[in-house]
N, C-alpha and C positions, 0 to 999 in steps of 0.2 A: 504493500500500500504506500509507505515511502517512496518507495522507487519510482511508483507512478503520480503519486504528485511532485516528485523532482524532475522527473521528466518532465510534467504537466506544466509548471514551474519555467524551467530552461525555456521550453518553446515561446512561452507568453512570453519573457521578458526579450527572444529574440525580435518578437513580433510586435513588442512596444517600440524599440530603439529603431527598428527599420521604420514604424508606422512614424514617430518623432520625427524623422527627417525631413518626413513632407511639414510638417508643423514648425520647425523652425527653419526650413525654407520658404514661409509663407511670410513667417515674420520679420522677412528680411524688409519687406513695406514698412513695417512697423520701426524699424531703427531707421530708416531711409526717411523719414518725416522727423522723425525727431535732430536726428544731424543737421539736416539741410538748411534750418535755422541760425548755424555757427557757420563763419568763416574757418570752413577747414580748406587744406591743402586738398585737390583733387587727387593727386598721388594716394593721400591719407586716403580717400574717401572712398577710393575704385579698390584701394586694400584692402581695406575694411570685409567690401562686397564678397573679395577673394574668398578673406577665410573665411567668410559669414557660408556664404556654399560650398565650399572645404568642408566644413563641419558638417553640413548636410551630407555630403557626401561620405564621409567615414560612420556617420551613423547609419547610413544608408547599407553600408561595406559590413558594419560591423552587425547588425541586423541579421543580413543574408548569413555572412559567417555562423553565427549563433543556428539560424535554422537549417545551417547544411549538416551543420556538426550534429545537430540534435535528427537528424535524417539520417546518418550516418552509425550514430550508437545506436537508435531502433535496430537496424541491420544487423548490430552486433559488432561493427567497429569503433573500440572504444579509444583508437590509438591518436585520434584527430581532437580528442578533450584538449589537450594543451593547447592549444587555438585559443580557447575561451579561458586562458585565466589571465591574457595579458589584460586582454577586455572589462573582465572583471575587476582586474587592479588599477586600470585608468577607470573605472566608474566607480568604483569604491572610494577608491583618492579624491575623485572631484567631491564624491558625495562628502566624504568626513571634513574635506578643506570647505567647502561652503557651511555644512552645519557648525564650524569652528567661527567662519567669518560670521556669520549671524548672530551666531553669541557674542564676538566683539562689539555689533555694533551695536547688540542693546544696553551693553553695558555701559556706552558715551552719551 
């Protein structure tokens, strides 16, 4: 029963970060009004855009990844898991560095 809500588990959360990517590809309108306000450098500004779909696009990456690997252990290949624990160590990290930042700023 574990086993199949860890797998149940794995998949959803492959299926969130790939579904995310269209969500904060969308919201790149949403910082593209707020900027446009300030006198930035256009260099800055077409940057900006870069990684702004940069990130969509490795969530996008990493999504697919997540569900090929989790396609893959159904099968019974379990040799492709290490794929997902860099993934899970760059989401983890962000997660713990933002819930740390937010404690800072309620403290000021």
């Amino acid at each position: 029963m574990l086993k199949r809500a860890a797998s149940v588990v794995f998949l959803l959360v492959g299926v969130v970060i790939g579904l995310g990517a269209f969500g904060h590809g969308s919201a790149a309108s949403q910082v593209h009004a707020a900027i446009d306000q300030f006198p930035i450098d256009h260099h800055i500004h077409s940057t900006l855009y870069i990684v702004w779909y940069f990130v969509s696009g490795c969530m996008m990456v990493f999504g697919i990844t997540i569900i090929w690997i989790w396609l893959r252990v159904r099968s019974g290949d379990t040799a492709l898991l290490f794929a997902a624990i860099p993934i899970g160590i760059l989401y983890l990290a962000t997660g713990i560095g933002e819930i740390g930042r937010a404690s800072c700023r309620e403290r000021v």
